[in-house]
C-alpha positions as CSV (number, residue, x, y, z in Angstrom):
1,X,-33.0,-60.8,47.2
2,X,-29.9,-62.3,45.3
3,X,-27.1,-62.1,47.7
4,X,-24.8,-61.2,45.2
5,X,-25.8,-57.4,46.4
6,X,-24.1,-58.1,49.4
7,X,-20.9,-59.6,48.9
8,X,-18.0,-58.0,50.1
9,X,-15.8,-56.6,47.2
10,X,-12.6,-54.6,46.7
11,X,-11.9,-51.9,44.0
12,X,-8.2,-53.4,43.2
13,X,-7.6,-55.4,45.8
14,X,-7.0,-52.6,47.3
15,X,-10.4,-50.2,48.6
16,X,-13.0,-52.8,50.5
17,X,-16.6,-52.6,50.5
18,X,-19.2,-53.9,52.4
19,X,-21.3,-54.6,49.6
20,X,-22.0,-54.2,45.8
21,X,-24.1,-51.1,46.3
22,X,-22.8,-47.8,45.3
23,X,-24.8,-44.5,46.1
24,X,-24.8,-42.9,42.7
25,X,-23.9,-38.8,42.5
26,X,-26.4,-36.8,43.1
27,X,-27.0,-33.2,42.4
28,X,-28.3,-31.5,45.0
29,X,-27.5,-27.8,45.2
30,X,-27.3,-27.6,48.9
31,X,-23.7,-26.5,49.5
32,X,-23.8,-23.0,51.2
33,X,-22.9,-19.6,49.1
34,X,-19.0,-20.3,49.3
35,X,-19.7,-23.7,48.0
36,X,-18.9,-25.2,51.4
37,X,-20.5,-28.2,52.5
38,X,-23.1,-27.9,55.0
39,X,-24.2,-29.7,58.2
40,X,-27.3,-30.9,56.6
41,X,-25.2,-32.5,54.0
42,X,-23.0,-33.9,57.1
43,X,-26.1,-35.9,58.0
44,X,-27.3,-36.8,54.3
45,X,-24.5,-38.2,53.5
46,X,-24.3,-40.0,57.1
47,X,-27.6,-41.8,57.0
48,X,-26.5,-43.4,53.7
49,X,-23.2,-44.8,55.0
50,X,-24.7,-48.1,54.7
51,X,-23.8,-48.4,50.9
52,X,-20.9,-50.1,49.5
53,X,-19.2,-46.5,47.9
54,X,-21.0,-43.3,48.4
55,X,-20.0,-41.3,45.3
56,X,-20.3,-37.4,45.9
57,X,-22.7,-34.9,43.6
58,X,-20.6,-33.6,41.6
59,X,-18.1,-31.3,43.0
60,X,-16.6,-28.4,41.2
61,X,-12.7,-28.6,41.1
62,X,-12.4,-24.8,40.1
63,X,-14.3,-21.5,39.9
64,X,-15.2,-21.5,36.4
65,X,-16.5,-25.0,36.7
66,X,-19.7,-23.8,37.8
67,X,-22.8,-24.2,36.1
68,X,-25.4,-24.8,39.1
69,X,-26.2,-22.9,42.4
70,X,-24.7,-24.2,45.4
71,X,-22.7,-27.0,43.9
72,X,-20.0,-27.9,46.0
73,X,-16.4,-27.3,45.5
74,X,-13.0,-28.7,46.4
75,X,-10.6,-26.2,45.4
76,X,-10.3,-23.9,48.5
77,X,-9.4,-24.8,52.3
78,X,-12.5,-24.1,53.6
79,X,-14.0,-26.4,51.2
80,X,-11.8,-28.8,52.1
81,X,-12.6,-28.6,55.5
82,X,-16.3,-29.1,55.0
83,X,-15.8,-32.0,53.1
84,X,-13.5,-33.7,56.3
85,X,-16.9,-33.6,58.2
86,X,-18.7,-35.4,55.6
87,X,-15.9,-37.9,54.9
88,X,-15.7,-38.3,58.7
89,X,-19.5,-38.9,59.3
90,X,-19.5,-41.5,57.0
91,X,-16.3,-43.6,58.1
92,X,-17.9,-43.4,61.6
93,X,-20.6,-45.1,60.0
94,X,-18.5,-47.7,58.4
95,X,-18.9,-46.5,55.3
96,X,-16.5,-45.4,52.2
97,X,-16.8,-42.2,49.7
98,X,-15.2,-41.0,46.5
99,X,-15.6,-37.6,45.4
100,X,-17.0,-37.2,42.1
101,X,-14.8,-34.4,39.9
102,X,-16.5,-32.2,37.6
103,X,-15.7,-29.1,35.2
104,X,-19.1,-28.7,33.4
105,X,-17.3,-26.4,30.5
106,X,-19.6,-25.2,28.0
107,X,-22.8,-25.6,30.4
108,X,-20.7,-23.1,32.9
109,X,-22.2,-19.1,33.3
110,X,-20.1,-16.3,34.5
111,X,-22.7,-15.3,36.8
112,X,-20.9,-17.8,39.2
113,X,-17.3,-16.6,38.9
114,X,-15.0,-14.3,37.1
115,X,-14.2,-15.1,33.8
116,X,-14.4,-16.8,30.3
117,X,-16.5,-20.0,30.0
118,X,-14.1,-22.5,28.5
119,X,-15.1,-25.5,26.3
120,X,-13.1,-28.0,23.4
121,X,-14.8,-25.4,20.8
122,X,-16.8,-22.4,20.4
123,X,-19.8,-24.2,20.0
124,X,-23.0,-23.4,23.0
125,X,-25.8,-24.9,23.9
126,X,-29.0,-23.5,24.1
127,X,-31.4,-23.4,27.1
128,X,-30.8,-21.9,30.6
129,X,-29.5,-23.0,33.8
130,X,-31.7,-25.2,36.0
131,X,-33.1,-23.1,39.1
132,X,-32.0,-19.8,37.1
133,X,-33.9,-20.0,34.3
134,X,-33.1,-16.5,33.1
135,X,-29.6,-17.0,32.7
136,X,-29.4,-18.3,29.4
137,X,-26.4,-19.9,28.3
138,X,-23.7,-18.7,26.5
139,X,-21.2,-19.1,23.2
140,X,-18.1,-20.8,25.1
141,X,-14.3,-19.7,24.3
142,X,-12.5,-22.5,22.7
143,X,-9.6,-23.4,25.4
144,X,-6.0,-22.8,24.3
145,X,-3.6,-25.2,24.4
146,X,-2.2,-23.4,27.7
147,X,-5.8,-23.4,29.0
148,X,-6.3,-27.3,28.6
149,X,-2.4,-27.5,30.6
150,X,-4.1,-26.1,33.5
151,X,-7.1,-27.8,33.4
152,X,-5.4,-31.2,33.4
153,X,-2.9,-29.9,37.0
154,X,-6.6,-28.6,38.5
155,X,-8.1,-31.8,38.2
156,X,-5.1,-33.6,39.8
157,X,-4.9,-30.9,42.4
158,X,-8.4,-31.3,43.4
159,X,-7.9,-34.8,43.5
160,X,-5.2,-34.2,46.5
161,X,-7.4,-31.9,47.7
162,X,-10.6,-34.7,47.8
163,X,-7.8,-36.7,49.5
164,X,-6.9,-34.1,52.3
165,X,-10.6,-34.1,52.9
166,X,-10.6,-38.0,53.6
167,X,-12.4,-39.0,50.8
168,X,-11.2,-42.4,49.9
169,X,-10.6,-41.9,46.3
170,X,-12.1,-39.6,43.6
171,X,-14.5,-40.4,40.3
172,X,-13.6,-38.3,37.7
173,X,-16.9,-36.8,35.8
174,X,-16.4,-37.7,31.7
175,X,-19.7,-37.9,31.4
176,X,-23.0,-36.4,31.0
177,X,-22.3,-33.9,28.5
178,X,-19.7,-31.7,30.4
179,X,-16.4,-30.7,29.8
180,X,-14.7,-33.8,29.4
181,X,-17.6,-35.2,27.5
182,X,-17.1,-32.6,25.4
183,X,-13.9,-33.4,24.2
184,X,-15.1,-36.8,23.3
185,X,-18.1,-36.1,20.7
186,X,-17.8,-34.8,17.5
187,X,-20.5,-32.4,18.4
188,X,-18.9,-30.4,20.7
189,X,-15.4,-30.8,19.8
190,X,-14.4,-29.1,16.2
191,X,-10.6,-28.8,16.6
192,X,-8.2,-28.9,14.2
193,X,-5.4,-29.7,16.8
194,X,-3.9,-32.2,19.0
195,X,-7.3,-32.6,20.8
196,X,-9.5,-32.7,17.4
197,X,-10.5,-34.8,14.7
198,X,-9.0,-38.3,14.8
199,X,-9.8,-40.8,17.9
200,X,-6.5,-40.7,19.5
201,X,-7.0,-36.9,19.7
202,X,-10.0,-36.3,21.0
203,X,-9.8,-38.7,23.8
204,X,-6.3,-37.0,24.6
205,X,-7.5,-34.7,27.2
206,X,-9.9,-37.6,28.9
207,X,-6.7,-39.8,29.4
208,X,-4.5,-36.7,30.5
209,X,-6.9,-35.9,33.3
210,X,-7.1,-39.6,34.0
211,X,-3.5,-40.0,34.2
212,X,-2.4,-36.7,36.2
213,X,-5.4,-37.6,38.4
214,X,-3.6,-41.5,38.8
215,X,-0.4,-40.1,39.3
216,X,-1.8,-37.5,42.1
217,X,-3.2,-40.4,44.3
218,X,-2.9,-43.8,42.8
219,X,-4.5,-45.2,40.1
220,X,-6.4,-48.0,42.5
221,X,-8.2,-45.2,44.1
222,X,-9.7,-43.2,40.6
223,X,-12.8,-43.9,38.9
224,X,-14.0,-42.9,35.9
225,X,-18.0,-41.9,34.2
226,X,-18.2,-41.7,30.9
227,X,-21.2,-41.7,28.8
228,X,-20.3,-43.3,24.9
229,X,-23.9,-43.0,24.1
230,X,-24.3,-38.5,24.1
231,X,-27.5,-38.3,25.1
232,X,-27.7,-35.5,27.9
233,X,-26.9,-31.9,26.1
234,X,-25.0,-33.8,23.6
235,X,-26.1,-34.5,19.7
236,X,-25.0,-38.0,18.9
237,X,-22.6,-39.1,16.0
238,X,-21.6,-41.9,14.0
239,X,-18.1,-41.3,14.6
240,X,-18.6,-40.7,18.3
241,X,-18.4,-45.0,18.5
242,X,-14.4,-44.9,17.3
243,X,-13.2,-42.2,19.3
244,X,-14.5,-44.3,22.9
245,X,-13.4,-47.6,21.2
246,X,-10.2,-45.6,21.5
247,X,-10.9,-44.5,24.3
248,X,-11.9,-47.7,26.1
249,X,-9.1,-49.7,24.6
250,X,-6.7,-47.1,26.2
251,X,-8.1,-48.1,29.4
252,X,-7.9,-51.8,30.2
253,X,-4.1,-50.2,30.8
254,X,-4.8,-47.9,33.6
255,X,-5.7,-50.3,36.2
256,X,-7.8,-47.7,37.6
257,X,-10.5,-48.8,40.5
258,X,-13.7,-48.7,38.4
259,X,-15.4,-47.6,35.0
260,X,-18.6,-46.2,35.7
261,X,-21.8,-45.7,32.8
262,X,-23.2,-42.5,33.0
263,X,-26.5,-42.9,31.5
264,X,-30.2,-42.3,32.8
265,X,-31.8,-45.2,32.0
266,X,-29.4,-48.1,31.0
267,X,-32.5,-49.3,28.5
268,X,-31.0,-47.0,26.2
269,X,-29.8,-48.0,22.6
270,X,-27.6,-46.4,20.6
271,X,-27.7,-47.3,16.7
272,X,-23.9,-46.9,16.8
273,X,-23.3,-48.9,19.9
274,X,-25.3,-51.8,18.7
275,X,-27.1,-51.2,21.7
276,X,-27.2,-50.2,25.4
277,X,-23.9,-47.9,27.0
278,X,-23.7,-50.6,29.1
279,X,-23.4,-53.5,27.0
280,X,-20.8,-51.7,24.5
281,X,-18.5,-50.5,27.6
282,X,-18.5,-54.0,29.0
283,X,-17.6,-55.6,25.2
284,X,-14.1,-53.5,25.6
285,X,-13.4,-53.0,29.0
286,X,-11.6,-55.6,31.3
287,X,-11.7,-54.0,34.7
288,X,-14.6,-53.4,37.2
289,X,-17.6,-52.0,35.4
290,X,-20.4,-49.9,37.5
291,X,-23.9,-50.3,36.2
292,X,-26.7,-47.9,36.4
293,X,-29.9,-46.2,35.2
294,X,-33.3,-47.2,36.4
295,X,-32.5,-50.5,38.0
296,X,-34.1,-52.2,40.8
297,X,-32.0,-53.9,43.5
298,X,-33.7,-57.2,41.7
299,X,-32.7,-56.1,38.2
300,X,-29.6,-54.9,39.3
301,X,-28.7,-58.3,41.0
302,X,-29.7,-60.4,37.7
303,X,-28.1,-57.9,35.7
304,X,-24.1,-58.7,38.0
305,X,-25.0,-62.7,37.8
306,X,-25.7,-62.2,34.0
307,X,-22.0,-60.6,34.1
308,X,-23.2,-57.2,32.0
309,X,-21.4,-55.3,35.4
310,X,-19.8,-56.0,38.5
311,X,-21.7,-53.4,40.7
312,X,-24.7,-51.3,40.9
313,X,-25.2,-47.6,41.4
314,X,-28.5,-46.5,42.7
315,X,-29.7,-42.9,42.3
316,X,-32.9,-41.5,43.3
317,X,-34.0,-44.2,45.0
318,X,-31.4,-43.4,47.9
319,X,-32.8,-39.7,47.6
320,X,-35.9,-41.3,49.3
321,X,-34.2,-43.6,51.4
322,X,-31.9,-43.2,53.2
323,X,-31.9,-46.9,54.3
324,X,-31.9,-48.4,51.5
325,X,-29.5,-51.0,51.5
326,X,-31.4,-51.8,54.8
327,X,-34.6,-52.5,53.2
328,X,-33.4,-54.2,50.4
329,X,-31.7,-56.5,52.2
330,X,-34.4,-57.0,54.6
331,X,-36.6,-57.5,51.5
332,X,-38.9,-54.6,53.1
333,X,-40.6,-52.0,50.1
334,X,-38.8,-49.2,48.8
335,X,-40.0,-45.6,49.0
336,X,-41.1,-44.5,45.9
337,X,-39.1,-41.2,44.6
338,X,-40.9,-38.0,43.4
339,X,-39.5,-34.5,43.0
340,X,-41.2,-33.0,46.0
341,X,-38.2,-35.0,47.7
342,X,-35.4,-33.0,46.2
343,X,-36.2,-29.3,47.9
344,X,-35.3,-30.6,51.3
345,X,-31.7,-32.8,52.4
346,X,-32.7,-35.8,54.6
């Protein structure tokens, strides 16, 4: 195996890592009915310490946030607390997390909190939550300008919060077709405001997040997922392509610890893109670029020496093993994943 895998990086110069291996987020509905983190996701987490950055499923920073069962949060002290045993477990283990933060907007239900689901626009989706597949989704309230005020001091707050828990830094979730996403694709966002219509608008609310986020905890220890190419409840647009060169461009500025692709299989095109998410995030941005979707540790090696990222998330395959930075760099065989795997933490 190409040692490049294995050299020791920082995020920075600032956050170390043993290797160029991130654990990628990963869903897994296993928090308990408060959304606190449980003991069996002390020990997941644990086993998988081994990788460069663990980066956390997605972990709601509010209430209303909520479109999943039993996806953890980080907005109350218990919640908090929960996470300080994972965080813990892991640094035993030598290892380093980020918490990944996510709002899903439009994709939220009110069967999980109290209130109005809040999106760029009243635009829904259709379908029906994963797991609950009677609960169908519903038409979202456009957010006021107040609304978005608070949103942007949430996700700084829970970024303190992911730092009270000892997470070493936090990934905020623009990706992936939730809330931020939302703002970002002509699809889902229809304003006529600050926030709508032109480029620098609609990526206004990504880079205010961003920026209270930085200012919470330090730019050096915030990444960042976005997904250019919409692909994931998401109708793609032409003019989708200026609003991230925007976007990107705006960046290269922040000096923030990573930019990570959030796409399912980095084989991808995208007409307007002129190819893969990967390829067009890496022709704008000048800082450290995260690669993933369906890469080997092989592919994923050739893909960092042929410069197209600097290091690789790995996703299911970590689901079924938990030692797989072991293996690979052992050059023993990799468990292959299947979805019996996901009803059970190990």
């Amino acid at each position: 195996m190409p040692q490049v895998l294995f050299e020791n990086v920082k995020l920075n110069n600032t956050i170390s890592l043993n290797n160029r291996i991130l654990m990628a987020p990963l869903t897994r509905c296993m928090a308990d009915d408060d959304l606190v983190p449980t003991d069996d996701m002390v020990k997941y987490y644990a086993k998988r310490a081994k990788a460069g950055l663990i980066i956390s499923e997605a972990t709601i920073i509010r209430p209303d946030g909520q479109g999943y069962p039993n996806t953890p949060g980080l907005f109350t002290q218990a919640q908090i607390t929960g996470w300080k045993k994972v965080t813990d477990a892991v640094h035993a283990e030598g290892g380093k997390m980020f918490a990944q933060l996510w709002h899903v907007g439009r994709v939220a239900h009110p069967y999980f909190f109290d209130g109005e689901v809040l999106a760029p626009s009243a635009i829904g989706i259709e379908g029906s939550i994963p797991r609950m597949r009677d609960l169908t989704y519903q038409t979202p309230k456009a957010a006021t300008k107040e609304d978005i005020t608070k949103l942007i001091a949430d996700y700084a707050q829970a970024a303190a919060n992911a730092i009270e828990a000892g997470f070493d830094g936090v990934e905020i979730h623009g990706a992936n077709g939730y809330l931020i996403d939302q703002f970002l694709h002509h699809a889902a966002n229809q304003r006529t405001d600050e926030y709508g219509q032109t480029p620098e608008n609609m990526s206004r609310f990504a880079l205010q997040v961003t920026d209270a986020v930085a200012d919470r905890i330090g730019a050096d220890r915030v990444g960042l997922r976005v997904s250019p190419g919409a692909y994931f409840n998401m109708d793609g647009d032409q003019r989708d392509r200026a609003v991230f060169d925007f976007l990107i461009s705006a960046l290269n500025s922040r000096n923030l610890a990573y930019l990570h692709v959030g796409i399912f299989d980095d084989a991808m095109e995208f007409e307007y893109l002129g190819g893969s998410a990967s390829a067009y995030l890496r022709s704008i941005y000048k800082g450290t670029l995260v690669g993933v979707g369906s890469y080997t540790a092989a592919s994923g090696a050739e893909a960092i020496q042929n410069q197209q990222f600097d290091l690789l998330a790995i996703g299911r395959p970590f689901i079924a093993n938990p030692d797989y930075v072991e293996k690979v760099k052992a050059g023993q065989a990799v468990k292959e994943y299947d979805e019996s795997m996901l009803a059970t933490l190990d």
